[in-house]
PDB file of N, CA, C and O in Angstrom:
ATOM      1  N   UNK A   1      36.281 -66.739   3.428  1.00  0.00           N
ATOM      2  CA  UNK A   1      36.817 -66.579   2.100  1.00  0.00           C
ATOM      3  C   UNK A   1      37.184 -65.112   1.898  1.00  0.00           C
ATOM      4  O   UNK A   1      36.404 -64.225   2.244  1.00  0.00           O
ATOM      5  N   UNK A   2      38.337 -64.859   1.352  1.00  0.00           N
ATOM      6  CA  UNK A   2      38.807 -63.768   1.386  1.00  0.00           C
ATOM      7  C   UNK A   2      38.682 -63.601  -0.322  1.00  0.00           C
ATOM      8  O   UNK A   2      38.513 -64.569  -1.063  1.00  0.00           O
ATOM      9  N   UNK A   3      38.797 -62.205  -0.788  1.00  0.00           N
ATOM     10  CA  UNK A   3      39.146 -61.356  -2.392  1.00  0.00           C
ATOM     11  C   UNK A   3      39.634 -60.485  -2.444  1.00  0.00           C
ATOM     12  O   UNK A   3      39.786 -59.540  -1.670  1.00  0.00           O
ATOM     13  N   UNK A   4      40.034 -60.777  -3.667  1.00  0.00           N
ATOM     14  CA  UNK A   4      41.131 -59.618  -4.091  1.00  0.00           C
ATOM     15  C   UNK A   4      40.986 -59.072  -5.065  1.00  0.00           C
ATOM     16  O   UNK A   4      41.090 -59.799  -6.053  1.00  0.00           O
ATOM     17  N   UNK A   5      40.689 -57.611  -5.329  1.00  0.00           N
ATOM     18  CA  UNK A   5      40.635 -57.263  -6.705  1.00  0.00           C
ATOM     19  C   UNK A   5      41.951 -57.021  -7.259  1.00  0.00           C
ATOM     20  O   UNK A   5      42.807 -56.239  -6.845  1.00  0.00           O
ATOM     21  N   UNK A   6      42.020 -58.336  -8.936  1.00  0.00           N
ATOM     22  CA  UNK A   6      43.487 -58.072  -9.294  1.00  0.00           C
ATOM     23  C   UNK A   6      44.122 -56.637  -9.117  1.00  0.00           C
ATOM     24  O   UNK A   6      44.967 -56.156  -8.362  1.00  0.00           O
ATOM     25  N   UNK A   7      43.391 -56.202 -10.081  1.00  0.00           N
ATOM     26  CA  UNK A   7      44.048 -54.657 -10.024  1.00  0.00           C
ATOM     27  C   UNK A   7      44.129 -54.168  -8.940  1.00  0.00           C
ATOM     28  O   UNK A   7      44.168 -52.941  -9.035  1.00  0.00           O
ATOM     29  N   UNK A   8      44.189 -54.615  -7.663  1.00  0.00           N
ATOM     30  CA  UNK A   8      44.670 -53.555  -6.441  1.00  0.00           C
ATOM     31  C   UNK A   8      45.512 -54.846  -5.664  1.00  0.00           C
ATOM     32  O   UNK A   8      45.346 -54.969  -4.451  1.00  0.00           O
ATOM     33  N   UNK A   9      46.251 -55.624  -6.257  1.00  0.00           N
ATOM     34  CA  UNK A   9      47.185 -56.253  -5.922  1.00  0.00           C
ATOM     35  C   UNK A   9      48.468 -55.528  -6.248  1.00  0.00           C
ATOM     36  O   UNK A   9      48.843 -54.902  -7.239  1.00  0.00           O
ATOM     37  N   UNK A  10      49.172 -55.902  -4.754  1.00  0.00           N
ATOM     38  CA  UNK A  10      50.553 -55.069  -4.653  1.00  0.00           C
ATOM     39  C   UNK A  10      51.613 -55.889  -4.968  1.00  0.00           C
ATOM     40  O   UNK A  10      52.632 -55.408  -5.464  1.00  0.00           O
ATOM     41  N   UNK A  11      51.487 -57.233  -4.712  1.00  0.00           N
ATOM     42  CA  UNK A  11      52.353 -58.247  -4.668  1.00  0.00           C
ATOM     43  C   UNK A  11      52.264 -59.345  -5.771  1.00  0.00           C
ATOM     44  O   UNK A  11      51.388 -59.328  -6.636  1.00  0.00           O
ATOM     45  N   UNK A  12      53.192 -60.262  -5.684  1.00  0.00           N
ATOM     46  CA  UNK A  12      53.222 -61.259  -6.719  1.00  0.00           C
ATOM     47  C   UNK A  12      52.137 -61.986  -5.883  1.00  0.00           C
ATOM     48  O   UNK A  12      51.950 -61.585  -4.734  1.00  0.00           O
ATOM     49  N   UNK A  13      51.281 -63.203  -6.448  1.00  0.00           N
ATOM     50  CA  UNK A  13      50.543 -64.501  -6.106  1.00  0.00           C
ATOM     51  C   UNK A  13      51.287 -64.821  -5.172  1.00  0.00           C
ATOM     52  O   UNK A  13      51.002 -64.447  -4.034  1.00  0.00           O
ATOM     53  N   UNK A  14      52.380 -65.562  -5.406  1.00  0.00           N
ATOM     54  CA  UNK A  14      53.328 -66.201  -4.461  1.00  0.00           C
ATOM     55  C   UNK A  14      53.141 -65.757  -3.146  1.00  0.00           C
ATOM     56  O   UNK A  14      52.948 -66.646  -2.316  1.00  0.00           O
ATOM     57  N   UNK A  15      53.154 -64.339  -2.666  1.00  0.00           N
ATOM     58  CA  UNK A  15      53.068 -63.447  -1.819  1.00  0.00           C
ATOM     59  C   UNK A  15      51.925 -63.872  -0.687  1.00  0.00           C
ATOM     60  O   UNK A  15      52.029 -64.348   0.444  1.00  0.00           O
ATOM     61  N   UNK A  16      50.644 -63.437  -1.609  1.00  0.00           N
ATOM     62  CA  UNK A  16      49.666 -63.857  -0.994  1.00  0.00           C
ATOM     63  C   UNK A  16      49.320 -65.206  -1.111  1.00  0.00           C
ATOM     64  O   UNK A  16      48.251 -65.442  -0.547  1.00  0.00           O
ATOM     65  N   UNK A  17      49.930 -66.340  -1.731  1.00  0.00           N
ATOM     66  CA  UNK A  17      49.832 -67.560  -1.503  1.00  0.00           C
ATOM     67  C   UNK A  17      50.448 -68.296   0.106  1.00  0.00           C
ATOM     68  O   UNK A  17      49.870 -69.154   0.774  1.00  0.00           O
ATOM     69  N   UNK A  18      51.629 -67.701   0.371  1.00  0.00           N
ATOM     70  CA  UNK A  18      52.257 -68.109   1.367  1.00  0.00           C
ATOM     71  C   UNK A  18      51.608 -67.538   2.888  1.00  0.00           C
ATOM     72  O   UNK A  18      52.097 -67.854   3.973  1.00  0.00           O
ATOM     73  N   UNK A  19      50.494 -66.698   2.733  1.00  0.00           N
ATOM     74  CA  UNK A  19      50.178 -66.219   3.514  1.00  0.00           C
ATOM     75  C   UNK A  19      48.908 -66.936   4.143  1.00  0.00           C
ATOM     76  O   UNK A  19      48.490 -67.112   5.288  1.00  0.00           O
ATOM     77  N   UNK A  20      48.446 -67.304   2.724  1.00  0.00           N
ATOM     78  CA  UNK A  20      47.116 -68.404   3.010  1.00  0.00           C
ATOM     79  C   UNK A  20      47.455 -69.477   4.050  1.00  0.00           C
ATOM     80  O   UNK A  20      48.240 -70.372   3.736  1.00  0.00           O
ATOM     81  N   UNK A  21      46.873 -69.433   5.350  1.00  0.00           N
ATOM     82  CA  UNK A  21      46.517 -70.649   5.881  1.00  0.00           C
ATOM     83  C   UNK A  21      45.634 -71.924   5.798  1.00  0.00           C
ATOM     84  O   UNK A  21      45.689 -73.138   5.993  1.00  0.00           O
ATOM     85  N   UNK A  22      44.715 -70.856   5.358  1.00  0.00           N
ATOM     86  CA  UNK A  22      43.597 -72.075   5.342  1.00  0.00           C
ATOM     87  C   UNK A  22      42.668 -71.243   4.498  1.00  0.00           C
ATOM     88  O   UNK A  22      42.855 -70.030   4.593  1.00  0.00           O
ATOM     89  N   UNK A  23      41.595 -71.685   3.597  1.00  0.00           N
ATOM     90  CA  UNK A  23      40.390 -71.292   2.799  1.00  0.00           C
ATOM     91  C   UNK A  23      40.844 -71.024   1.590  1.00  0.00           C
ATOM     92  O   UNK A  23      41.570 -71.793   0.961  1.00  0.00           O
ATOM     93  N   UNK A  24      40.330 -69.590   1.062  1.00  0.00           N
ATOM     94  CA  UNK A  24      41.105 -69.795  -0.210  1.00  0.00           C
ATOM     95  C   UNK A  24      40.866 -68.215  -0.328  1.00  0.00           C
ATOM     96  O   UNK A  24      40.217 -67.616   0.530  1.00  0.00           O
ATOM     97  N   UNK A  25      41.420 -67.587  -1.420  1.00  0.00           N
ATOM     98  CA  UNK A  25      41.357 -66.317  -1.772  1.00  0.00           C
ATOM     99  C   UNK A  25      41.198 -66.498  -2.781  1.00  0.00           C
ATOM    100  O   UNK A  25      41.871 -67.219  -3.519  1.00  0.00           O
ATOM    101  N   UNK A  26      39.926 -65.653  -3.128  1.00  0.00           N
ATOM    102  CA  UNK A  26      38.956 -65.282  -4.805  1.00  0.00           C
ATOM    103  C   UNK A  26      39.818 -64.294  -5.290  1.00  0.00           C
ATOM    104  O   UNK A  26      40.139 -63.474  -4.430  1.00  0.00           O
ATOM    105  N   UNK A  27      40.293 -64.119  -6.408  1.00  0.00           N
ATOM    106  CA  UNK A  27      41.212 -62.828  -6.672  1.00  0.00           C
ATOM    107  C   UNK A  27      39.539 -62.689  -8.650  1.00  0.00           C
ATOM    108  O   UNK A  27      39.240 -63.487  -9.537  1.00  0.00           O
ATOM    109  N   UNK A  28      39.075 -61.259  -8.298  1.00  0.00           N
ATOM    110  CA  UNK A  28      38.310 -60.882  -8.968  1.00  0.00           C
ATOM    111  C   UNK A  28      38.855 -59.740  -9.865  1.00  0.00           C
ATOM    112  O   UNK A  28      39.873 -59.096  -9.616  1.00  0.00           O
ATOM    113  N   UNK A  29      37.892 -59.538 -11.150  1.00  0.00           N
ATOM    114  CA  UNK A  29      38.046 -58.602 -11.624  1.00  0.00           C
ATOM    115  C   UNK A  29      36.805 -57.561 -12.256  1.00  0.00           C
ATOM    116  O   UNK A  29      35.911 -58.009 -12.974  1.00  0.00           O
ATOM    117  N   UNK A  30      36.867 -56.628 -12.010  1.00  0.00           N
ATOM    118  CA  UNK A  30      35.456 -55.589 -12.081  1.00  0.00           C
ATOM    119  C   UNK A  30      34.600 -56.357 -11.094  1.00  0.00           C
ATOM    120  O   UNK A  30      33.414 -56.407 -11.420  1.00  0.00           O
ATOM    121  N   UNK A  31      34.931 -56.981  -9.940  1.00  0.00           N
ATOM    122  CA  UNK A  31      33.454 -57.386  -8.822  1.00  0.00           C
ATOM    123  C   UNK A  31      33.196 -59.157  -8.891  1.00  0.00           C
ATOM    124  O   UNK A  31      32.535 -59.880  -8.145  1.00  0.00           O
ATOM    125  N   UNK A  32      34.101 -59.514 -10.238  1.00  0.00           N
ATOM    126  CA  UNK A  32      33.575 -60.685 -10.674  1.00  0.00           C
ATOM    127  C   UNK A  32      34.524 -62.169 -10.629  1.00  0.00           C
ATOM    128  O   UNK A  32      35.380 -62.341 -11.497  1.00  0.00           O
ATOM    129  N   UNK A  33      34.334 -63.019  -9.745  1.00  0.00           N
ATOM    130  CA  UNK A  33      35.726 -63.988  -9.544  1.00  0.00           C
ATOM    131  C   UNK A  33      35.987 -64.286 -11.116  1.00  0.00           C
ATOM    132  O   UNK A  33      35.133 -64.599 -11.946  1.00  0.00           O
ATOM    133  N   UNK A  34      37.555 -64.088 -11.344  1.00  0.00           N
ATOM    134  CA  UNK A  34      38.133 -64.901 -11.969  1.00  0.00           C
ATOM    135  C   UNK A  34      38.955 -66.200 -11.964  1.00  0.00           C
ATOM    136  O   UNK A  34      39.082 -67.089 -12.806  1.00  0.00           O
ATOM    137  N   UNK A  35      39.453 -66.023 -10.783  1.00  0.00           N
ATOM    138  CA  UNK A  35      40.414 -67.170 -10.338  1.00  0.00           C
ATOM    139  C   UNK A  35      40.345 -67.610  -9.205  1.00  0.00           C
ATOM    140  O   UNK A  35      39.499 -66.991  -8.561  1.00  0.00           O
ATOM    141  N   UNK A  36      41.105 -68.829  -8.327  1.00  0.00           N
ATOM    142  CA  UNK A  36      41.302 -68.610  -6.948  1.00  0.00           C
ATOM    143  C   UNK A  36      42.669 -69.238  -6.372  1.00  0.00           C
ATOM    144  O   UNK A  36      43.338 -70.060  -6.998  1.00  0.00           O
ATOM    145  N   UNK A  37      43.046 -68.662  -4.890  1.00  0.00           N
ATOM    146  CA  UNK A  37      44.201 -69.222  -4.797  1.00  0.00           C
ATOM    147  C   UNK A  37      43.541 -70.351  -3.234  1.00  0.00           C
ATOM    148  O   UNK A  37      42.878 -69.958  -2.274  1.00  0.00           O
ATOM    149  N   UNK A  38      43.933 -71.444  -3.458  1.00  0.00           N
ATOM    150  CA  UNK A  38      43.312 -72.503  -2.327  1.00  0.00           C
ATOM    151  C   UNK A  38      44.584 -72.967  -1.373  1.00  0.00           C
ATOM    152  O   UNK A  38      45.682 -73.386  -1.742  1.00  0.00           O
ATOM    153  N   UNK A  39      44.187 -72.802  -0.299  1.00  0.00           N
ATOM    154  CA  UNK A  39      45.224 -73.350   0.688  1.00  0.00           C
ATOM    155  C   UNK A  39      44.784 -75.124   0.704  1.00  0.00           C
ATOM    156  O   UNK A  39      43.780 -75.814   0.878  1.00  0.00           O
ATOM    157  N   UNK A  40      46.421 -75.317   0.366  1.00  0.00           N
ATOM    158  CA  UNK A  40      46.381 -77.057   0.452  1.00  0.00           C
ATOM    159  C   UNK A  40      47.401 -77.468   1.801  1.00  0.00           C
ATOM    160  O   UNK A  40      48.392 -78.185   1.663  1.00  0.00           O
ATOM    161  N   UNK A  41      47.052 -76.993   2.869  1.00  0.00           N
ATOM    162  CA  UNK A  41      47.577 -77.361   4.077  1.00  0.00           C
ATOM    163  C   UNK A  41      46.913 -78.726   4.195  1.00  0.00           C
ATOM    164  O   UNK A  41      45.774 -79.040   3.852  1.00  0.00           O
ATOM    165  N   UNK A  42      47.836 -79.451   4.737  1.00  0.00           N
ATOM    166  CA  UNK A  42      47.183 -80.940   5.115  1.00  0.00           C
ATOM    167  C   UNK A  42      46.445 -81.672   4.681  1.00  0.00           C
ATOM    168  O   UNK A  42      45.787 -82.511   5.297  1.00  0.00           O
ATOM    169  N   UNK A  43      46.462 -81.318   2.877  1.00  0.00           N
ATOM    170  CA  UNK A  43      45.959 -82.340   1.543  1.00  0.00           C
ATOM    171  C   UNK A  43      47.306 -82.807   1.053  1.00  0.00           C
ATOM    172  O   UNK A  43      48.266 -82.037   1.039  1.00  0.00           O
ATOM    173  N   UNK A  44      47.395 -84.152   0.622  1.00  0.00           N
ATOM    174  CA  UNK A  44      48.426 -85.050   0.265  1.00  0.00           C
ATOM    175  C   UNK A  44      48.104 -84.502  -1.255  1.00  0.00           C
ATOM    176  O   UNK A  44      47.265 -83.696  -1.658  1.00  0.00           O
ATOM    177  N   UNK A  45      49.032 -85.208  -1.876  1.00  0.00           N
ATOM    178  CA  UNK A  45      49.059 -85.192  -3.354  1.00  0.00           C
ATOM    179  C   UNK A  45      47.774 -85.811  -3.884  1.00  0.00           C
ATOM    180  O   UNK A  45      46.906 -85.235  -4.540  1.00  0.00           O
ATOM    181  N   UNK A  46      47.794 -86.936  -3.536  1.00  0.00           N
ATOM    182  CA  UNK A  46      46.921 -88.199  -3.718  1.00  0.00           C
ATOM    183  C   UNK A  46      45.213 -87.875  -3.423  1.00  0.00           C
ATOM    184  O   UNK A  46      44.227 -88.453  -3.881  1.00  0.00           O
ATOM    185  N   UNK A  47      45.299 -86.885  -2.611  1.00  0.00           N
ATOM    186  CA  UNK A  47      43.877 -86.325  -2.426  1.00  0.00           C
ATOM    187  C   UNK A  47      43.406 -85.159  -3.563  1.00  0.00           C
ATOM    188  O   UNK A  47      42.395 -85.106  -4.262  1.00  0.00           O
ATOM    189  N   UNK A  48      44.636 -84.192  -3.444  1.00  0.00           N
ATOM    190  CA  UNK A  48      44.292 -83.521  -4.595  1.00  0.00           C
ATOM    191  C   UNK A  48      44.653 -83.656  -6.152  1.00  0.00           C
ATOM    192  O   UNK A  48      44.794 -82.666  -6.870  1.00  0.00           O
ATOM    193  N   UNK A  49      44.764 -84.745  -6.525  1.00  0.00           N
ATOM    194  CA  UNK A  49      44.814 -85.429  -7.659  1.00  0.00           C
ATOM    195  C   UNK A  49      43.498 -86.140  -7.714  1.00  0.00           C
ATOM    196  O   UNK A  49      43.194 -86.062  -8.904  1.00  0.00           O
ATOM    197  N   UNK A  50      42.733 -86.663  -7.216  1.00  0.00           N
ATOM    198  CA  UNK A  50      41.589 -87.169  -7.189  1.00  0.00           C
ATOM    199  C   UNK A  50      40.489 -86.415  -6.926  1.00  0.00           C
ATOM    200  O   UNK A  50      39.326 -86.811  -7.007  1.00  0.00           O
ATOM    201  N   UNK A  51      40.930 -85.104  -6.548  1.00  0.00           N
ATOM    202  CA  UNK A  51      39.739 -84.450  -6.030  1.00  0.00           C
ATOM    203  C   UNK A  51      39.380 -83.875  -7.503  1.00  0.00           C
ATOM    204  O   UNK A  51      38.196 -83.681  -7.777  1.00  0.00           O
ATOM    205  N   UNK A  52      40.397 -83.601  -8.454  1.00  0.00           N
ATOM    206  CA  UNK A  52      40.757 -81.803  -9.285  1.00  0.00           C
ATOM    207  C   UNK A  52      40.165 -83.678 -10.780  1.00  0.00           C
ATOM    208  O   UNK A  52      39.829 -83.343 -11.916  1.00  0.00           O
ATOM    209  N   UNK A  53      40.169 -85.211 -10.447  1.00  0.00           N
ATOM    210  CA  UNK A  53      39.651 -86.061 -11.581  1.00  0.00           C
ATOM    211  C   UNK A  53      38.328 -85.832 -12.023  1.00  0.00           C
ATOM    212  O   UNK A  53      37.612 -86.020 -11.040  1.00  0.00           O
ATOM    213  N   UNK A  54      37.807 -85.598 -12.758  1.00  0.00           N
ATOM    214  CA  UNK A  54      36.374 -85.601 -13.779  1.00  0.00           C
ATOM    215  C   UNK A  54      36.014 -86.598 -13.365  1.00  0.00           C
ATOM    216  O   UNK A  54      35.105 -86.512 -12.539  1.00  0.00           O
ATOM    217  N   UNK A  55      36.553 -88.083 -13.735  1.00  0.00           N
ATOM    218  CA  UNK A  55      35.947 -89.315 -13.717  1.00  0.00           C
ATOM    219  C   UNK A  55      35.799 -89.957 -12.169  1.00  0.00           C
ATOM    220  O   UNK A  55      35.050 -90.864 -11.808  1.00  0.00           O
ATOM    221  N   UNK A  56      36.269 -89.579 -11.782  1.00  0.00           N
ATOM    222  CA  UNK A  56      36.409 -90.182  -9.870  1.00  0.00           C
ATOM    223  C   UNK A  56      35.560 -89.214  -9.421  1.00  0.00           C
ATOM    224  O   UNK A  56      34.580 -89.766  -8.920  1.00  0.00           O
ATOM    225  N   UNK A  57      35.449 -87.528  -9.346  1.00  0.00           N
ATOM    226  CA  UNK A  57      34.176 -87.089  -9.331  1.00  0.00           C
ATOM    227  C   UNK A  57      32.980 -87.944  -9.299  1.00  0.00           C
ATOM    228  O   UNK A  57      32.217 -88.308  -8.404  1.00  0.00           O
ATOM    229  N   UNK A  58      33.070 -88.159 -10.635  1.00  0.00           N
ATOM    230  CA  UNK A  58      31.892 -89.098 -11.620  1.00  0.00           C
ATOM    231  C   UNK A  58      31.412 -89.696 -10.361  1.00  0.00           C
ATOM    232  O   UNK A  58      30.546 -89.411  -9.534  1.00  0.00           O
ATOM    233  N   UNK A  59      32.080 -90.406 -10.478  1.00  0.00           N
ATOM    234  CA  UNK A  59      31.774 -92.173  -9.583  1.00  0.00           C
ATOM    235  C   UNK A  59      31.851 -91.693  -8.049  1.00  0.00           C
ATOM    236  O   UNK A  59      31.579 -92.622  -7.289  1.00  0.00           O
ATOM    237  N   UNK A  60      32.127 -90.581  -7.448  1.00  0.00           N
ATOM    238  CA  UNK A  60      31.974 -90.541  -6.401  1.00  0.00           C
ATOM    239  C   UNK A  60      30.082 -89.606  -6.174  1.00  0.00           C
ATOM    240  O   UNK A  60      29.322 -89.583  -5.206  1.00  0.00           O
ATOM    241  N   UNK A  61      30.010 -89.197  -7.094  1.00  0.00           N
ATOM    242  CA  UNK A  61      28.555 -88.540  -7.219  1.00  0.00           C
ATOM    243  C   UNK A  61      27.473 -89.465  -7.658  1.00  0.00           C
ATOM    244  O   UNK A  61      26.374 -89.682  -7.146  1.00  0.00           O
ATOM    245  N   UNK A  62      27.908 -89.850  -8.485  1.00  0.00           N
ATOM    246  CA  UNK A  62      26.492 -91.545  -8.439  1.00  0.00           C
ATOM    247  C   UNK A  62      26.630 -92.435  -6.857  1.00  0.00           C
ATOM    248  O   UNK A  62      25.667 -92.835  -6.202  1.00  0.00           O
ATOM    249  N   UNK A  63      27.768 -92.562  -6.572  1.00  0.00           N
ATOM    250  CA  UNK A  63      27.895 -93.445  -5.162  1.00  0.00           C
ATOM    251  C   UNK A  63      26.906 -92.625  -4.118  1.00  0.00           C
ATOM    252  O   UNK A  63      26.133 -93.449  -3.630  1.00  0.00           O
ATOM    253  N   UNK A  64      26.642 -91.238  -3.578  1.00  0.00           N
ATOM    254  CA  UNK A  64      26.219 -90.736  -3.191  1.00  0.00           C
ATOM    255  C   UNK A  64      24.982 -90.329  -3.449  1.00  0.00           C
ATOM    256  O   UNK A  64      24.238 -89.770  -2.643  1.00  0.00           O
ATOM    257  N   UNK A  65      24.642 -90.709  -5.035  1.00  0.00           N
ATOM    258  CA  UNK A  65      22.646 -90.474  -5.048  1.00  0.00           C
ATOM    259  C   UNK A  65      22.249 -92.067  -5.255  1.00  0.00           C
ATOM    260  O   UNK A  65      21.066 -92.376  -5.400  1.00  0.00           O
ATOM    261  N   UNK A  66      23.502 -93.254  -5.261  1.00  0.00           N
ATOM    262  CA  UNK A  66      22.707 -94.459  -4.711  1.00  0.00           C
ATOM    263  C   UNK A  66      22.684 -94.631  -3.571  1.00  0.00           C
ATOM    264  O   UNK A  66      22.038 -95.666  -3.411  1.00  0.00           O
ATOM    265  N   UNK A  67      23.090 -94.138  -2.351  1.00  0.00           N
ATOM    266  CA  UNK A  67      23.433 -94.471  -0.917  1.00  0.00           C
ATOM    267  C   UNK A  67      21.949 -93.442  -0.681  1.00  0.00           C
ATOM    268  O   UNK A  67      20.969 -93.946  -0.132  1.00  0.00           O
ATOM    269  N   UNK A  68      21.929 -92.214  -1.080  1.00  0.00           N
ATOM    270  CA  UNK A  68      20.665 -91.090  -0.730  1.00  0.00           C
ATOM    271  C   UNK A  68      19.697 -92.460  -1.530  1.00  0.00           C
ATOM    272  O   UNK A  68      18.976 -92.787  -0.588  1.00  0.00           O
ATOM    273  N   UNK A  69      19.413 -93.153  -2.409  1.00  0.00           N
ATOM    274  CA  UNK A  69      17.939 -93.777  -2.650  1.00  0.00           C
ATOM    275  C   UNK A  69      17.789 -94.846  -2.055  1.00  0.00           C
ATOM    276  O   UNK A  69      16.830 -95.591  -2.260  1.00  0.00           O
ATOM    277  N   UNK A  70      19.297 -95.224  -0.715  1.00  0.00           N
ATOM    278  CA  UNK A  70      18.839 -96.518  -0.391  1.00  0.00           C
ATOM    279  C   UNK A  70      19.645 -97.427  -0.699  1.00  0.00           C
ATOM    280  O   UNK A  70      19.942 -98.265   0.153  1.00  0.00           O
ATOM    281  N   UNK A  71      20.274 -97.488  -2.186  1.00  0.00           N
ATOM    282  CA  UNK A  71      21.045 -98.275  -2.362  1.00  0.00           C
ATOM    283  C   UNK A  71      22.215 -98.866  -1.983  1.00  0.00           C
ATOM    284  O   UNK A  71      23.202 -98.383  -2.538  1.00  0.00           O
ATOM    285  N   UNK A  72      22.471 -99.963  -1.038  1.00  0.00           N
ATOM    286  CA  UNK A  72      23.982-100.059  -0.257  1.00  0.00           C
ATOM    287  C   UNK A  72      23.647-101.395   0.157  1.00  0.00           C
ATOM    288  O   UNK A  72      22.624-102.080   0.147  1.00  0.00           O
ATOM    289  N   UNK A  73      24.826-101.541   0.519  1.00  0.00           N
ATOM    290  CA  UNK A  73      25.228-103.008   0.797  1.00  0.00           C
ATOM    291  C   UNK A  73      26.116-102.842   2.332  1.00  0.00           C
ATOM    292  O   UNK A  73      27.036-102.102   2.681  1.00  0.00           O
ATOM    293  N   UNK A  74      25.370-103.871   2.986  1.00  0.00           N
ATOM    294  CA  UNK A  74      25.931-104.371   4.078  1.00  0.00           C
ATOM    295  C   UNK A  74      27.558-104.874   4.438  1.00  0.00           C
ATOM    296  O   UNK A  74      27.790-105.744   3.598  1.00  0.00           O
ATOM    297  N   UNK A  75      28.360-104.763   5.016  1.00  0.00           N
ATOM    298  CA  UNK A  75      29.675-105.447   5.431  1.00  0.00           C
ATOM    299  C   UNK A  75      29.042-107.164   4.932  1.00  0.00           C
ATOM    300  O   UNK A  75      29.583-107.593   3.913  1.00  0.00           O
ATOM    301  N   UNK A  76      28.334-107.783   5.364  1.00  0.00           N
ATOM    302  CA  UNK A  76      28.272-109.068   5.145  1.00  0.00           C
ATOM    303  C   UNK A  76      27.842-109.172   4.046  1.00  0.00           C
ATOM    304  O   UNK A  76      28.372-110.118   3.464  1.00  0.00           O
ATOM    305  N   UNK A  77      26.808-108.422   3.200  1.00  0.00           N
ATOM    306  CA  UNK A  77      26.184-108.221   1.733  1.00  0.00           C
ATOM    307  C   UNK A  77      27.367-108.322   1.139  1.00  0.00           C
ATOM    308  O   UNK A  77      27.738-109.455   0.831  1.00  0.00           O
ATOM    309  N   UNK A  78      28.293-107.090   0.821  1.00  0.00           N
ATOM    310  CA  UNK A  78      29.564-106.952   0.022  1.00  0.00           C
ATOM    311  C   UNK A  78      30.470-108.348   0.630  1.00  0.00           C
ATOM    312  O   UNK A  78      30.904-108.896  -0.383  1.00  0.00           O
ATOM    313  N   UNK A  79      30.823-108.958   1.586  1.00  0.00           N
ATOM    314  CA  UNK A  79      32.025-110.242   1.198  1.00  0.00           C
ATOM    315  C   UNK A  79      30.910-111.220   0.769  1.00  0.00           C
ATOM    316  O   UNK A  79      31.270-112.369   1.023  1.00  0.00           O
ATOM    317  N   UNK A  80      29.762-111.176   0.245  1.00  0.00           N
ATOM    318  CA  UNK A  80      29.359-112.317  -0.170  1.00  0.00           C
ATOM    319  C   UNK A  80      29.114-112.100  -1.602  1.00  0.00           C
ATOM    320  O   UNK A  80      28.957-112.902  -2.522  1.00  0.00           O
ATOM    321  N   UNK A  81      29.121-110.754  -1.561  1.00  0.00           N
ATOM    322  CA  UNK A  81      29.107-110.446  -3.333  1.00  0.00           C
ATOM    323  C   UNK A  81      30.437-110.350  -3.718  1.00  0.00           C
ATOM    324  O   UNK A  81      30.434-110.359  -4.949  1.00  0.00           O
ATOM    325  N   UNK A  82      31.922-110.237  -3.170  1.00  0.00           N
ATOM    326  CA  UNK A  82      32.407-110.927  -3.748  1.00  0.00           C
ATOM    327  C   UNK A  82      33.982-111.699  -3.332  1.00  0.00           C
ATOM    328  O   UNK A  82      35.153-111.493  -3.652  1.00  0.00           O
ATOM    329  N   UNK A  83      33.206-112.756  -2.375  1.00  0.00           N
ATOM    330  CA  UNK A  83      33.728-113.556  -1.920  1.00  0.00           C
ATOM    331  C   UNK A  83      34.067-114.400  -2.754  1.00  0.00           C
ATOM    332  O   UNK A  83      34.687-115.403  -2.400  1.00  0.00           O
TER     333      UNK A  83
END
């Protein structure tokens, strides 16, 4: 992860956006992140539209502390629940 303190930026965003390959650049101010610029190499739309949802979040974070307590269903469990 790379930073940048705004104020010692030479260039437009754009600049250092196109430069990003991969990770992301923290652009800070007085020491302290304000913003960031994220490389979306080889994320579809469709991923980062679902990633940046509140509610699909949601439901993807309960799915993951019922699977951590155990909770899950089998390939044959699920077509019989709803077969």
């Amino acid at each position: 992860m790379k930073t940048l303190e705004i104020e010692r930026a030479t260039e437009p965003l754009s600049k250092y956006a196109a430069r990003l390959r991969s990770g992301m650049l923290v652009l800070t101010s007085h020491s302290k992140p304000v913003a960031a610029v994220v490389s979306l190499n080889g994320v579809d739309r469709e991923s980062l539209s679902l990633s940046s949802n509140p509610e699909f979040m949601k439901i993807i974070r309960h799915a993951r502390e019922d699977f951590a307590k155990g909770r899950k269903l089998s390939l044959a469990e699920m077509k019989k629940a709803f077969a």
